[in-house]
C-alpha positions in Angstrom: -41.9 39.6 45.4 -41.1 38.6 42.1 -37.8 39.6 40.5 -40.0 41.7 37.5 -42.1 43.2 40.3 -39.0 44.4 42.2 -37.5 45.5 39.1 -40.8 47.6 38.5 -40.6 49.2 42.2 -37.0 49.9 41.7 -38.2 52.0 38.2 -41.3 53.7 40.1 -38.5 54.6 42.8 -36.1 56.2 40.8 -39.3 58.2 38.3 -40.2 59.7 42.3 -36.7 60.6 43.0 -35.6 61.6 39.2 -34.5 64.7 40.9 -30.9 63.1 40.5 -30.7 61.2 36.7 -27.1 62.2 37.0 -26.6 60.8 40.2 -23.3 58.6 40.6 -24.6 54.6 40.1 -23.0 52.0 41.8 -22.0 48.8 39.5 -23.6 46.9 42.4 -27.0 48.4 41.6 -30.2 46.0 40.9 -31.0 48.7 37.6 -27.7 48.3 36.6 -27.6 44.5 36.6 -30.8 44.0 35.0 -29.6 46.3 31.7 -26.4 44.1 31.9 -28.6 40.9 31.7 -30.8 42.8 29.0 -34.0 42.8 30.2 -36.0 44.5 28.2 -38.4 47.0 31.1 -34.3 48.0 32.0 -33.6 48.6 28.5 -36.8 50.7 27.9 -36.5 52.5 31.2 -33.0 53.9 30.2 -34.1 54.5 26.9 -36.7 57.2 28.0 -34.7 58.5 30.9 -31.8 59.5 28.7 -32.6 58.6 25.2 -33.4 62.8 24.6 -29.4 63.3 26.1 -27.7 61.2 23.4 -30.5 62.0 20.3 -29.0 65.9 21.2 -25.1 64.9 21.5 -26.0 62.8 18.0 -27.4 65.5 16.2 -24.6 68.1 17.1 -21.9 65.8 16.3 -23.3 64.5 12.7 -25.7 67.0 11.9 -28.1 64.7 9.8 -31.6 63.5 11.9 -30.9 60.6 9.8 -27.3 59.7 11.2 -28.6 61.1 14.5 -31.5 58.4 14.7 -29.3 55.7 13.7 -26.7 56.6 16.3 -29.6 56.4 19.3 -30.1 52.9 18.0 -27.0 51.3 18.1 -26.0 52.9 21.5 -28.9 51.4 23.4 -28.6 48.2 21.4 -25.0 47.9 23.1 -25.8 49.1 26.0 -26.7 45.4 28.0 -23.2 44.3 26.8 -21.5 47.8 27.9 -23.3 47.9 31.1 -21.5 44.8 32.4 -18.4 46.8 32.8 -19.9 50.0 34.3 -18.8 50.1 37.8 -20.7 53.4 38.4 -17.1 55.5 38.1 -19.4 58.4 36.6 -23.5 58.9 36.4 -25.4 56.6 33.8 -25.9 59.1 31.7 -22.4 60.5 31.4 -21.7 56.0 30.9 -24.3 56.3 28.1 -22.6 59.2 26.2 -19.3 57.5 26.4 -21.2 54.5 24.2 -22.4 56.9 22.1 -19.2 58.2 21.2 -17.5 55.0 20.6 -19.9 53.9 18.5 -20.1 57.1 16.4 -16.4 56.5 15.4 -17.1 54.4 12.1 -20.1 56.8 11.2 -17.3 59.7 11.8 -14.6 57.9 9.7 -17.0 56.7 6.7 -20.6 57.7 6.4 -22.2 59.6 3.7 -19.5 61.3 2.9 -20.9 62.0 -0.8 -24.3 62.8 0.2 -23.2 65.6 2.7 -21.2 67.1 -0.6 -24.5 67.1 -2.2 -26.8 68.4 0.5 -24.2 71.0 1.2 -24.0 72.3 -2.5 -27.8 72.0 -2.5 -28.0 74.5 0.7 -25.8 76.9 -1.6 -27.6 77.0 -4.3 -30.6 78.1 -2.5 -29.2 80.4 -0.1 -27.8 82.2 -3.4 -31.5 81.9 -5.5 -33.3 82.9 -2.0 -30.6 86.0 -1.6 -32.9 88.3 -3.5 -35.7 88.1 -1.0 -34.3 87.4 2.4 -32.7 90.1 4.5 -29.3 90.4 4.0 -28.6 89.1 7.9 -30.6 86.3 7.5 -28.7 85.3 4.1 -25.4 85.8 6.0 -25.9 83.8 8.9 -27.3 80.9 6.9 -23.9 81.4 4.6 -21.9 81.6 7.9 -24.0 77.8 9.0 -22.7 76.5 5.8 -18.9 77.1 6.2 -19.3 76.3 9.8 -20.9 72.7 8.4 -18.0 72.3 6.2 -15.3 73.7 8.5 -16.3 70.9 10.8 -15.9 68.5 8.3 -12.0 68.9 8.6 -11.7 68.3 12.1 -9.7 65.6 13.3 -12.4 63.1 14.7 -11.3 63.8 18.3 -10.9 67.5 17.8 -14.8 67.2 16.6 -15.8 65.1 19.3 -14.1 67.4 22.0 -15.5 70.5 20.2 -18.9 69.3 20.5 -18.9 68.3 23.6 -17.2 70.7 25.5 -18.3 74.2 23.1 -21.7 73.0 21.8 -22.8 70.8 24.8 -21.1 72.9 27.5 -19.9 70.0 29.6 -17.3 70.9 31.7 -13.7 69.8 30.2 -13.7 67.1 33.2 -17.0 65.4 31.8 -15.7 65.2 28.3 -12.2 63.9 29.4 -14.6 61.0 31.5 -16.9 60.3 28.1 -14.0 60.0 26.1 -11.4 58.1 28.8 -8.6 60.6 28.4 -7.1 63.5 30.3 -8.8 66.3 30.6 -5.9 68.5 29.8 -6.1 66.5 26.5 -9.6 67.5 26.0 -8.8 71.2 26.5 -6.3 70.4 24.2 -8.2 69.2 21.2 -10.8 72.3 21.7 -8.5 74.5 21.5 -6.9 73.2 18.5 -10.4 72.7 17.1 -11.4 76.3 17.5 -8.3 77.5 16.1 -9.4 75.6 12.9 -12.4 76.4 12.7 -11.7 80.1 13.1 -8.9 80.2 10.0 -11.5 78.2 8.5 -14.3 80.7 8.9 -11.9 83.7 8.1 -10.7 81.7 4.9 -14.3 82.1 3.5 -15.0 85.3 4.2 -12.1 86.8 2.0 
């Protein structure tokens, strides 16, 4: 059997049992070895088994379908090189997060900063011209996204990244500690801290 034919069993295999897409992977595995080689049927076949897991993670963290999309990319176009050092410690997916986060860093640090001013000031305006006609708890809640939005905006970028994953993605403290490589009293940590923050922050704009 040819080594594309085996590959293609190996995928047909794991659709039957996809019962377990968080199942531990060894580094030893033939799926694993063919992403670290980059073929591109591995490539595609982790892109639609967990492509979904880090578009949602994306989208929580940077809030912009734009940002979002952009992030997907670049975490699957590193993933051959990445998956050469994944010695199946934790599940795929949990392996594919981790990517995700390193490589939402720089978006974290410097991206758009401007543009999210703008779009946020836009949201204001119309929440205040649409304030007329909307019901009064629909008007507050949207109001209450806003400061949330900006709120999050002065997190540290670990407290943010902790904070999503562990409040907004309910992933145990344990997971997160694994996706980011630190402790996961750190991670409970940084949450806690980031709640805190958030919270002064929300009660700020409500005086």
């Amino acid at each position: 059997m040819s080594q594309t034919s085996a590959l293609s069993c190996y995928q047909a295999t794991r659709v039957a049992e996809s019962a377990s897409q968080e199942a531990e992977v060894s580094g030893e595995d033939p799926f694993v070895a063919a992403l670290g080689r980059g073929e591109p049927s591995a490539i595609r076949f982790a892109y639609r088994q967990h492509h979904e897991a880090v578009r949602g993670f994306a989208r929580r963290l940077l809030g912009a379908d734009d940002e979002a999309e952009e992030l997907v990319q670049e975490t699957f176009i590193a993933l051959p090189a990445a998956a050469r050092s994944f010695r199946g410690e934790a599940s795929l997916r949990t392996f594919i997060i981790s990517i995700a986060v390193g490589r939402s860093r720089n978006l974290l640090r410097s991206r758009r900063r401007r543009k999210k001013a703008i779009e946020r000031f836009q949201a204001e305006l119309t929440v205040s011209s649409a304030a007329t006609s909307l019901p009064e708890s629909e008007v507050a809640t949207r109001q209450l996204l806003l400061r949330l939005g900006s709120a999050m905006e002065s997190l540290s970028e670990d407290q943010r990244l902790a904070f999503v994953l562990v409040d907004v993605e309910e992933r145990s403290s344990q997971e997160a500690a694994e996706i980011l490589d630190c402790r996961a009293s750190t991670v409970r940590s940084r949450v806690s801290s980031a709640r805190e923050q958030l919270k002064k922050a929300l009660e700020r704009g409500t005086r």
